[in-house]
N, CA, C and O of each residue as an XYZ file, in Angstrom:
764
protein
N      89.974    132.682    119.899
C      89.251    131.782    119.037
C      89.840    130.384    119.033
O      89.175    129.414    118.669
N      91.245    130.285    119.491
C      91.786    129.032    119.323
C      91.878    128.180    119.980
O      92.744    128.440    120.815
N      91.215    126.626    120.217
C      90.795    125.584    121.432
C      91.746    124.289    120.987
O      92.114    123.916    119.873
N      92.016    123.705    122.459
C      92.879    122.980    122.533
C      91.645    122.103    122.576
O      90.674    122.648    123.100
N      91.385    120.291    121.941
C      90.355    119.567    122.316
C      91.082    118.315    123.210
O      92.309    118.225    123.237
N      90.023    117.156    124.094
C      90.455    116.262    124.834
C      90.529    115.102    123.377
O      91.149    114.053    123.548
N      89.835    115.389    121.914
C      90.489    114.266    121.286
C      89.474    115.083    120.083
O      89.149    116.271    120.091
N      88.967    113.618    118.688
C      88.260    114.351    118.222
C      86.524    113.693    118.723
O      86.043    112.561    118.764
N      86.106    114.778    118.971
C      84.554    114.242    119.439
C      83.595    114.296    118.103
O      84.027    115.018    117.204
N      82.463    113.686    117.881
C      81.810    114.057    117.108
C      81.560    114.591    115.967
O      81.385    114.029    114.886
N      81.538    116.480    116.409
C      81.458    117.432    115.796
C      82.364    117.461    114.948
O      82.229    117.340    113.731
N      83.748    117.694    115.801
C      84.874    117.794    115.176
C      85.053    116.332    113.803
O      85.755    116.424    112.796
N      84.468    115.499    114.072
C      84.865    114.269    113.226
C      83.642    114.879    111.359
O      83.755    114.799    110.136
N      83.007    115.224    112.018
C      81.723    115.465    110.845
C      82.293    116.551    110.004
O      82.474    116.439    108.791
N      82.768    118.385    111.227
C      83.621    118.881    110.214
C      84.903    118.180    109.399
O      85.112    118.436    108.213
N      85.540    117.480    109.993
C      87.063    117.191    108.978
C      86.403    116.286    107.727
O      86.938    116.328    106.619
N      85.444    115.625    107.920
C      84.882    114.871    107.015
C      84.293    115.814    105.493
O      84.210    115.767    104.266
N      84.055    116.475    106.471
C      83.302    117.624    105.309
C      84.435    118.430    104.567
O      84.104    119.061    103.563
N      85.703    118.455    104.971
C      86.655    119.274    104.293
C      87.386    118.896    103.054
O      87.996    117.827    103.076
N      87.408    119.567    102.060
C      87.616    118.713    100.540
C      89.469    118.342    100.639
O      89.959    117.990     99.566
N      90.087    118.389    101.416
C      91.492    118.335    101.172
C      92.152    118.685    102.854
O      91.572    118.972    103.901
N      93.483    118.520    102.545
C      93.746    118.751    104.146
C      95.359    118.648    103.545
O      95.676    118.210    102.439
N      96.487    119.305    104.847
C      97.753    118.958    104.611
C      98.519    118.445    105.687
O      98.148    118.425    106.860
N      99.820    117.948    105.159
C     100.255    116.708    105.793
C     101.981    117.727    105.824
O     102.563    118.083    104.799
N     102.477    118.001    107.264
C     103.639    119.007    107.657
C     104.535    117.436    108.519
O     104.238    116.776    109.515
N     105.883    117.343    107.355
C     106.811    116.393    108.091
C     108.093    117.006    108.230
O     108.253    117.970    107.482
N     109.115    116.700    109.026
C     110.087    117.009    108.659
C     111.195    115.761    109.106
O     110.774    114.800    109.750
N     112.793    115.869    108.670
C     113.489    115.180    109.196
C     114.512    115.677    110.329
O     114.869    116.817    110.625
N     114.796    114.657    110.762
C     115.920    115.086    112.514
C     116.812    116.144    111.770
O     116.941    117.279    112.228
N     117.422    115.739    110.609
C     118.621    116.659    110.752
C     118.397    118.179    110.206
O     117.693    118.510    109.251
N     119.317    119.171    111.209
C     119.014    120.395    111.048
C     119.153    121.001    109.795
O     118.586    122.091    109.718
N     119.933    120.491    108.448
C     119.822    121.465    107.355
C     118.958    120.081    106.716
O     119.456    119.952    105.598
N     118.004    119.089    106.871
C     117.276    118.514    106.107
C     115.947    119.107    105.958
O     115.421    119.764    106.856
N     115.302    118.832    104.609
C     114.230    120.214    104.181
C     113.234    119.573    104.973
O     113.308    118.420    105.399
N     112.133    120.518    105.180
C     110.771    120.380    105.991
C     109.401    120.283    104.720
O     109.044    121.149    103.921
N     109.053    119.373    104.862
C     108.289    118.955    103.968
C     106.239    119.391    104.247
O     105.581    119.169    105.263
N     105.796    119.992    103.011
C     104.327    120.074    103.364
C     103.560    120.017    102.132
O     103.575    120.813    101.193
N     102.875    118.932    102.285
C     102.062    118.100    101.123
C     100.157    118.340    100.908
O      99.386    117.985    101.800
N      99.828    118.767    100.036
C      98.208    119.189    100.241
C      97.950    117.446     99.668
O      98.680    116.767     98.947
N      96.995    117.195    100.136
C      96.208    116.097     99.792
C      94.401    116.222     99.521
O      93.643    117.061    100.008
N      94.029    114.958     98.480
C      92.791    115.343     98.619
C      91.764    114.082     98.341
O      91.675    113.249     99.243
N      91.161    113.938     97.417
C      90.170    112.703     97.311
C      89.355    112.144     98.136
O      89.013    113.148     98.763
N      88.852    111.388     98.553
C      88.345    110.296     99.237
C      89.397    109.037    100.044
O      89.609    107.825    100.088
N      89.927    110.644    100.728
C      91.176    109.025    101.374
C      91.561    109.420    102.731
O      92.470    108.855    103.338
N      90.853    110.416    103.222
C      90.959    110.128    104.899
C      89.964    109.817    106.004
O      88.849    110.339    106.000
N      90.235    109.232    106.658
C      89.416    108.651    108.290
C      90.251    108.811    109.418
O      91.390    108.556    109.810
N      88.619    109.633    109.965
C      89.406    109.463    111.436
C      88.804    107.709    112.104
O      87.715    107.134    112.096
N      89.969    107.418    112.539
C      89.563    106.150    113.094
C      89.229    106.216    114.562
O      88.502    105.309    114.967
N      89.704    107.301    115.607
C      88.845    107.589    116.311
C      89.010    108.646    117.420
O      89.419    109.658    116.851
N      88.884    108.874    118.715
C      89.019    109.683    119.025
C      91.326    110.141    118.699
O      91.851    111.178    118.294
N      91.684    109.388    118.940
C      93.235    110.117    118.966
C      93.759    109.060    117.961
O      94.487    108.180    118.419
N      93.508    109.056    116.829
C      93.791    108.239    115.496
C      93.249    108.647    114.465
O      92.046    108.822    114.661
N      93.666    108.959    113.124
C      93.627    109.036    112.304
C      93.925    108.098    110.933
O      94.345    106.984    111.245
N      93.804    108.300    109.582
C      94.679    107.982    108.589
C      94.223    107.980    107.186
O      93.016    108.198    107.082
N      94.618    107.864    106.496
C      94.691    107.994    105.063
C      95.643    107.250    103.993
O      96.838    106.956    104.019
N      94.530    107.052    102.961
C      94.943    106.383    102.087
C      96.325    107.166    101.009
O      95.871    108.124    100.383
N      97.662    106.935    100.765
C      98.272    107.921    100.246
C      98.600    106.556     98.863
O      98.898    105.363     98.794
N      98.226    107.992     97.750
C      98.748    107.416     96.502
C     100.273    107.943     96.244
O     100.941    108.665     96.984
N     100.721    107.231     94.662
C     101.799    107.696     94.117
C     102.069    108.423     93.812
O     101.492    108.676     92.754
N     103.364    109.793     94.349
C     103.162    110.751     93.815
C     104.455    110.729     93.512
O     105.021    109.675     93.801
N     105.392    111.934     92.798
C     106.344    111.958     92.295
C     107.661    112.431     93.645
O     108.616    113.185     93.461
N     107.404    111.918     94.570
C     108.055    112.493     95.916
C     107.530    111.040     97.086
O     106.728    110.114     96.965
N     108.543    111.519     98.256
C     107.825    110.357     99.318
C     108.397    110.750    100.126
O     108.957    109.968    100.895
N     108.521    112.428    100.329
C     108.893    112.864    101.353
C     108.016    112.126    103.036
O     108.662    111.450    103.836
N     106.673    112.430    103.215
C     105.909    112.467    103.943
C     106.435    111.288    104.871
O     106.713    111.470    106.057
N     106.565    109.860    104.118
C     106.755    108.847    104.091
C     107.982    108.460    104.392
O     108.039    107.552    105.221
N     109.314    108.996    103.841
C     110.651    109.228    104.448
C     110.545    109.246    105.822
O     110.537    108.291    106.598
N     110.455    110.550    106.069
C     110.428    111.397    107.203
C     109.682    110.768    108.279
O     110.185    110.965    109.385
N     108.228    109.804    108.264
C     107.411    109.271    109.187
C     108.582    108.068    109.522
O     108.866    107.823    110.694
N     109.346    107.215    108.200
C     109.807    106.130    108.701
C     111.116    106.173    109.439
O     111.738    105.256    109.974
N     111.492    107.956    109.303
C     113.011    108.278    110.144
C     112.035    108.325    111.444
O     111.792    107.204    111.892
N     111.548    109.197    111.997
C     110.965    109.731    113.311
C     109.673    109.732    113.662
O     109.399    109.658    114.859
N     108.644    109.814    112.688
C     107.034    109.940    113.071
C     106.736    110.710    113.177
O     105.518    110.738    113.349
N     107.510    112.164    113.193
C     106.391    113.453    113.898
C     105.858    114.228    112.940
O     106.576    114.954    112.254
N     104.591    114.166    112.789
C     103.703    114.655    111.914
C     102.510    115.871    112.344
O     102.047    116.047    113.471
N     102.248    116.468    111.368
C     101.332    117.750    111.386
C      99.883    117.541    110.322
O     100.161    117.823    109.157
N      99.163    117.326    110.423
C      98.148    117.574    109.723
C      97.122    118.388    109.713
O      96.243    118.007    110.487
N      96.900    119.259    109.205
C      95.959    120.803    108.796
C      95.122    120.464    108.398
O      95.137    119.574    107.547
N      93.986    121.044    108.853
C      92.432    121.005    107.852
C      92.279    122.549    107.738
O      92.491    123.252    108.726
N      91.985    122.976    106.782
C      91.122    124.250    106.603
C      89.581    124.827    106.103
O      89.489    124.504    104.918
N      88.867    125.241    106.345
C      87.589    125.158    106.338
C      87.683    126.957    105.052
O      88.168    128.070    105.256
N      86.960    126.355    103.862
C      87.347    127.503    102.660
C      85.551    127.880    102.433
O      84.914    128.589    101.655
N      85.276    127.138    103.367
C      83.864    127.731    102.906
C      83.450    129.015    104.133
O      84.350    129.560    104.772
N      82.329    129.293    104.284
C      81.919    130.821    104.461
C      82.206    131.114    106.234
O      82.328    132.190    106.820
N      82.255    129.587    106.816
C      82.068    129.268    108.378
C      83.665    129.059    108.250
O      83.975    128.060    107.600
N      85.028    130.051    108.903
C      86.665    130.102    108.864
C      86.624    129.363    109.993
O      85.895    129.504    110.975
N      87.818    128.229    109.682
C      88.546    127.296    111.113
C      89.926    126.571    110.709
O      90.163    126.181    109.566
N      90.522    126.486    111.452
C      91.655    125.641    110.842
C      91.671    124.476    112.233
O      91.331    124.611    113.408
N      92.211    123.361    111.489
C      92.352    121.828    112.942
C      93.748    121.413    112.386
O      94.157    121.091    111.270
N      94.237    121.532    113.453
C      95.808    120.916    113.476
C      95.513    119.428    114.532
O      94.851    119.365    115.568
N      96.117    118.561    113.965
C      96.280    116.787    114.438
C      97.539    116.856    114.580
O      97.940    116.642    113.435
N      98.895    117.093    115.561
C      99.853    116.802    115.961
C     100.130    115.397    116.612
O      99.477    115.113    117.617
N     100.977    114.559    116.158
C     100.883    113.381    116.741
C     101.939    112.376    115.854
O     102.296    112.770    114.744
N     102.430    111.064    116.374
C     103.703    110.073    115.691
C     102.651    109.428    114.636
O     101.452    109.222    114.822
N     103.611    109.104    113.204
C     102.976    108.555    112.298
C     103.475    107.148    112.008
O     104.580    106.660    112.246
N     102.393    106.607    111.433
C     103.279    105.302    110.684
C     103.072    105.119    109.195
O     102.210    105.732    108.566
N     103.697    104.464    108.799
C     103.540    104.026    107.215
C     103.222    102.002    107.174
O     103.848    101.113    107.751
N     102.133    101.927    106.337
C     102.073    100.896    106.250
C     101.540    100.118    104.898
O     100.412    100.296    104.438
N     102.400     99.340    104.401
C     102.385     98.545    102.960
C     101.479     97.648    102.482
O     100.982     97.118    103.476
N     101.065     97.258    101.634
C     100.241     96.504    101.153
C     100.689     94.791    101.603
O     101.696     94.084    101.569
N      99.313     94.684    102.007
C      99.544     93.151    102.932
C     100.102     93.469    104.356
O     100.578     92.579    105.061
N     100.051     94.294    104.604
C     100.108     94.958    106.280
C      98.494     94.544    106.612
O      97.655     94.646    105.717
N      98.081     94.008    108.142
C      96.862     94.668    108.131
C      96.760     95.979    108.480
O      96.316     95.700    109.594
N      96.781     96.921    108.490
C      96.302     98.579    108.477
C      96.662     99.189    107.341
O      96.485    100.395    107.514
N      97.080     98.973    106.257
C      97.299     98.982    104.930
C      95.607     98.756    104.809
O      94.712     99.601    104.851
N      95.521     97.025    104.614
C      94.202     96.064    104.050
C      93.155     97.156    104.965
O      92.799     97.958    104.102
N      92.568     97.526    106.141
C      91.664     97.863    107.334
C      91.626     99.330    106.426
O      90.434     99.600    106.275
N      92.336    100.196    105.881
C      92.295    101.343    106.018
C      91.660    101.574    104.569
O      90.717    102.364    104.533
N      92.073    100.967    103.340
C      91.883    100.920    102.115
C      90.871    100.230    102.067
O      90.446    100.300    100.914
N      90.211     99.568    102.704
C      88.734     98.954    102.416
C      87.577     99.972    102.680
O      86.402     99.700    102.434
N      87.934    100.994    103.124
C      86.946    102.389    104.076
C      87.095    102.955    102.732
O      85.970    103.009    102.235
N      87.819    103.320    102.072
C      87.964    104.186    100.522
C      87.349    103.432     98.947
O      87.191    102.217     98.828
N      87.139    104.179     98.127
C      87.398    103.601     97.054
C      88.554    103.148     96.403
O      89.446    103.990     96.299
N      88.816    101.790     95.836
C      90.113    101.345     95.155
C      90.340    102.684     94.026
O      89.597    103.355     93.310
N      91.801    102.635     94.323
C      92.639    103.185     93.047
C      93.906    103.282     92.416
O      94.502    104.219     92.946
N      94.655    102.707     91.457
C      95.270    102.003     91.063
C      96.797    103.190     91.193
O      97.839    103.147     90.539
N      96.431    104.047     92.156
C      97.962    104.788     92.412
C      98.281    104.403     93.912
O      99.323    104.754     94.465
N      97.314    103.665     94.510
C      97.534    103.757     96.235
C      99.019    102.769     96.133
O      99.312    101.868     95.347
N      99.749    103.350     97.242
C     101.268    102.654     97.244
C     101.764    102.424     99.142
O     102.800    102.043     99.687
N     100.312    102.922     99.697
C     100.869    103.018    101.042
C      99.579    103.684    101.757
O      98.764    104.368    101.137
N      99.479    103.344    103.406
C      98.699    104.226    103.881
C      99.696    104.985    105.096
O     100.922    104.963    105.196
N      98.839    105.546    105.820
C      99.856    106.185    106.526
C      98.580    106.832    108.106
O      97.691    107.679    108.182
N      99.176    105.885    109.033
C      97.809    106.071    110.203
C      98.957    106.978    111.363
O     100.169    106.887    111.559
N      97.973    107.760    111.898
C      98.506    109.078    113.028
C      98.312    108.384    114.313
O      97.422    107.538    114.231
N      98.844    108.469    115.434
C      98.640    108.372    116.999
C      98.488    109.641    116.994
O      99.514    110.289    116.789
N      97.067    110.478    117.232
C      96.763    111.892    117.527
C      97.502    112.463    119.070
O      97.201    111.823    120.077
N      98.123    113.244    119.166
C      98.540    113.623    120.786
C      98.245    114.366    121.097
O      98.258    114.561    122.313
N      97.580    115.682    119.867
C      97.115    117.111    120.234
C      96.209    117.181    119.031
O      96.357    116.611    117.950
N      94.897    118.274    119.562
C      94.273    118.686    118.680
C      93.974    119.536    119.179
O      93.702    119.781    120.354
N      94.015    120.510    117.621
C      93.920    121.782    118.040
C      92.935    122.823    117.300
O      92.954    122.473    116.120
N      92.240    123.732    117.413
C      91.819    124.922    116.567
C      92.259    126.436    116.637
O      92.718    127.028    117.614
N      91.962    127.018    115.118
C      92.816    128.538    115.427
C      91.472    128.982    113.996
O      90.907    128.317    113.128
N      91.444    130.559    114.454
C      90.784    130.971    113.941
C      90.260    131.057    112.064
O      89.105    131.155    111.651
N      91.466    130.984    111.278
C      91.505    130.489    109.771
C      90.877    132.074    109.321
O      90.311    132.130    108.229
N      90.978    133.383    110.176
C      90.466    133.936    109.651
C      91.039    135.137    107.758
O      90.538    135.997    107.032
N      92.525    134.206    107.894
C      92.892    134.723    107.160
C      93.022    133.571    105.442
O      93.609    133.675    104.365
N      92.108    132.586    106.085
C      92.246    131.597    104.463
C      91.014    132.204    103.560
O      89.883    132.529    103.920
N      91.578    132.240    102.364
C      90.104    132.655    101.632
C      88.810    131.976    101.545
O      88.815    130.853    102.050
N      87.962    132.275    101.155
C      86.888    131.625    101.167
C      86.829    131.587     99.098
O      86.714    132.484     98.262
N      87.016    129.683     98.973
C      87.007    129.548     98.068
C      85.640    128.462     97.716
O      84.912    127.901     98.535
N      85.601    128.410     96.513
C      84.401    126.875     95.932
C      85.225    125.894     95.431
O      86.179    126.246     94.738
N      85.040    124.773     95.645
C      85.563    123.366     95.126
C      84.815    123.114     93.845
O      83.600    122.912     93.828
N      85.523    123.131     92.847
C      84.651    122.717     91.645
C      85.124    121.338     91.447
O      84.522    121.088     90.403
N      85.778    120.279     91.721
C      85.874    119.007     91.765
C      87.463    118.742     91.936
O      88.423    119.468     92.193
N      87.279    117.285     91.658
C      88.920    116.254     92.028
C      89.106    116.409     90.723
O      88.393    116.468     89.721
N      90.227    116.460     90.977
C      91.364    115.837     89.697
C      91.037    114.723     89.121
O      90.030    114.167     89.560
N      91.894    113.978     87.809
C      91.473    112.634     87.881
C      92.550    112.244     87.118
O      92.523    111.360     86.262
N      93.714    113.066     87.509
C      95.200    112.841     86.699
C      96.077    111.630     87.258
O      96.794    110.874     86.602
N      95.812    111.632     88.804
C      96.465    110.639     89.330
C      96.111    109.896     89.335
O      96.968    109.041     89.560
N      94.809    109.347     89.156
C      93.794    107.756     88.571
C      94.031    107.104     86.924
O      94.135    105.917     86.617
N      94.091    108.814     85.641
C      94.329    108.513     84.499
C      95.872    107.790     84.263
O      96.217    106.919     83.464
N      96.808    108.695     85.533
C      98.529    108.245     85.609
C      98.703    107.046     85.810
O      99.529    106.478     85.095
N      98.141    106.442     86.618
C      98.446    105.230     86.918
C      97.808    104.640     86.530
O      98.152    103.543     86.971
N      96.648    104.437     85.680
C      96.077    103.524     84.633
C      96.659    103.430     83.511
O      96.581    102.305     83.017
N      97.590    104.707     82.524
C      98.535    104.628     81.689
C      99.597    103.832     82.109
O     100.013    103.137     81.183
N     100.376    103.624     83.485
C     100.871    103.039     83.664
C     100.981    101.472     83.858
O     101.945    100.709     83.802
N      99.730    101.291     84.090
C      99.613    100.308     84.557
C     100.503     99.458     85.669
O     101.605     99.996     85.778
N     100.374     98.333     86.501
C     100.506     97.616     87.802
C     101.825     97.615     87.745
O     102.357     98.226     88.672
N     102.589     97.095     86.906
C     104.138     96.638     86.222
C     105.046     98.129     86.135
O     106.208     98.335     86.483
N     103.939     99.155     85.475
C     104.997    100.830     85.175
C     104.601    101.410     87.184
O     105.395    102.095     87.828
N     103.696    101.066     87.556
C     103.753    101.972     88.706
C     104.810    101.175     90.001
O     104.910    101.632     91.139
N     105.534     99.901     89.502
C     106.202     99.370     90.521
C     107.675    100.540     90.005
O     108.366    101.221     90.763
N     107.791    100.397     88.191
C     109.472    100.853     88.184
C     108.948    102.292     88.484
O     109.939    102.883     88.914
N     107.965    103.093     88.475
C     107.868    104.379     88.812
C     108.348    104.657     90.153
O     109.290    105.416     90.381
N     107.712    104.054     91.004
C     107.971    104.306     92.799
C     108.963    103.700     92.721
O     109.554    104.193     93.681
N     109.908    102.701     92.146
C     111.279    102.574     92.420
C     112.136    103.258     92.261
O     113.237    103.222     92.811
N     111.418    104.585     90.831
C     112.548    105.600     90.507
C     112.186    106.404     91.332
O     112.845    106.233     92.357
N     111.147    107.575     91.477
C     111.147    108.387     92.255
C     110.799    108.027     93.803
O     111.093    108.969     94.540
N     110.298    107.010     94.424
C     109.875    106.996     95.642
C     110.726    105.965     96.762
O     110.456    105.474     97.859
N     111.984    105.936     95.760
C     112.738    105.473     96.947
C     113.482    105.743     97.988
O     113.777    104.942     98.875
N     113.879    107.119     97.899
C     114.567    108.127     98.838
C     114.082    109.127     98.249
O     113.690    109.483     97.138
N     114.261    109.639     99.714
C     113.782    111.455     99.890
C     114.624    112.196     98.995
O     115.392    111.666     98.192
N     114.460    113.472     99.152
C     115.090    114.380     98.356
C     116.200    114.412     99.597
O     117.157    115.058     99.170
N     116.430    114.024    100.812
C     117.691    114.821    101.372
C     118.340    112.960    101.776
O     119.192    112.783    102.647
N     117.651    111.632    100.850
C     118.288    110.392    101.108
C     118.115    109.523    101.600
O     118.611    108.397    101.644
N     116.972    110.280    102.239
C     116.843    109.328    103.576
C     115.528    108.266    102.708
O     114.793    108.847    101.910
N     115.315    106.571    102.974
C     114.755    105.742    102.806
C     113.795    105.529    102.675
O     113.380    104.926    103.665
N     112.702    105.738    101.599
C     110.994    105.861    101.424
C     110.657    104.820    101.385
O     110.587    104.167    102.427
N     110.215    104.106     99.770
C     109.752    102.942     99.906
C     110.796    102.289     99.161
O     111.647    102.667     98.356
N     110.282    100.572     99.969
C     111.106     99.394     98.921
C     111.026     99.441     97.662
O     110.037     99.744     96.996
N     112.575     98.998     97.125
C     112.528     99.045     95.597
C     111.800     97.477     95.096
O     112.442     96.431     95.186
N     110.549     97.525     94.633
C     110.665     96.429     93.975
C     110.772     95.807     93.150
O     110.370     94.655     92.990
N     111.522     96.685     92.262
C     111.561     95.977     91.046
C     112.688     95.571     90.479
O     113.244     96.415     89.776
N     113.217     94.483     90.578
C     115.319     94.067     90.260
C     115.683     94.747     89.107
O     116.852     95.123     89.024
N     114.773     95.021     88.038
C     115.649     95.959     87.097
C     115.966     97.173     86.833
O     116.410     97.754     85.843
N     115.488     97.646     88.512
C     115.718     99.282     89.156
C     116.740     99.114     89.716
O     116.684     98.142     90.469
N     117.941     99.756     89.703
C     118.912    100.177     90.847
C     118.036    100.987     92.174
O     117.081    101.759     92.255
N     118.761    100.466     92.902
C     118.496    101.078     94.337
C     119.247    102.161     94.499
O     120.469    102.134     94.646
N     118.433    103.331     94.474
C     119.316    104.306     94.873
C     120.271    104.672     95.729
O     121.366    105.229     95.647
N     119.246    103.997     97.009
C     120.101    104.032     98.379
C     121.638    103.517     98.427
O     122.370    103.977     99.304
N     122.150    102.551     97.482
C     123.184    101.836     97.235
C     124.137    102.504     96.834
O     125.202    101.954     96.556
């Protein structure tokens, strides 16, 4: 059941589109550093085209994904298909991270709806794509999005979501360098 593709064609672009969520498999070089795997969901990925990808990534209480892309790049991304037709698509390929006032930051976030947690996007060089049968994911229903991480960062507002990602999103859990601190009355962890 499982096909190797020459990129994503078409078909393949219409299913991933159609899939309510997808996950994002990073890890870092060093051998006892943890291996990281993140479900994502909303209205925040595009394929940009046949061997490219990317997505809009908000604030979350971690920046593993983001660590790990800015040590090495090598990234995994999963789709799973929970409705009645089973498939799974693996996107193997180097990642990047890119900041606000980047253009591919600005290019990528104009394809989405604004939302006041986005802190970064994060675009794939696809090198492999793949399918495998999924015959063992359940077949579930999507009853909707969340809307905790839109309500979070509107409680926070522009000013709380800079010292937020300075506290938690500046290093990984194993140290290694996520995002810039910007705010001077955060210590830098890294320091």
């Amino acid at each position: 059941m499982g096909k190797v593709y020459d990129g994503i064609d078409d078909a393949l672009r219409r299913w991933i589109d159609a899939q309510p969520m997808f996950f994002v498999a990073t890890a870092p070089l060093a051998a006892d550093g943890r291996v990281n795997l993140s479900p994502r969901g909303h209205d925040t990925f595009s394929v940009l085209g046949t061997h490219r990808v990317g997505w809009v990534d908000y604030t979350g209480s971690g920046v593993e994904t983001i660590a790990h892309l800015r040590e090495n790049g090598r990234i995994c991304v999963m789709f799973c298909a929970f409705d009645d037709r089973p498939k799974v698509v693996r996107l193997h390929g180097h990642g990047a991270v890119a900041l606000p006032g980047e253009p591919a930051y600005d290019e990528l976030v104009a394809l989405h709806p604004s939302h006041p947690g986005t802190r970064a996007v994060v675009t794939v060089d696809v090198e492999r794509v793949s399918s495998s049968c999924g015959f063992g994911v359940p077949v579930m229903e999507v009853v909707g999005e969340r809307d905790l991480l839109r309500l979070g960062a509107e409680k926070r507002g522009p000013d709380g979501m800079v010292r937020y990602r300075a506290e938690k999103n500046a290093a990984s859990i194993d140290g290694l360098p996520g995002l810039p601190v910007l705010d001077p009355a955060v210590p830098d962890p890294r320091d």
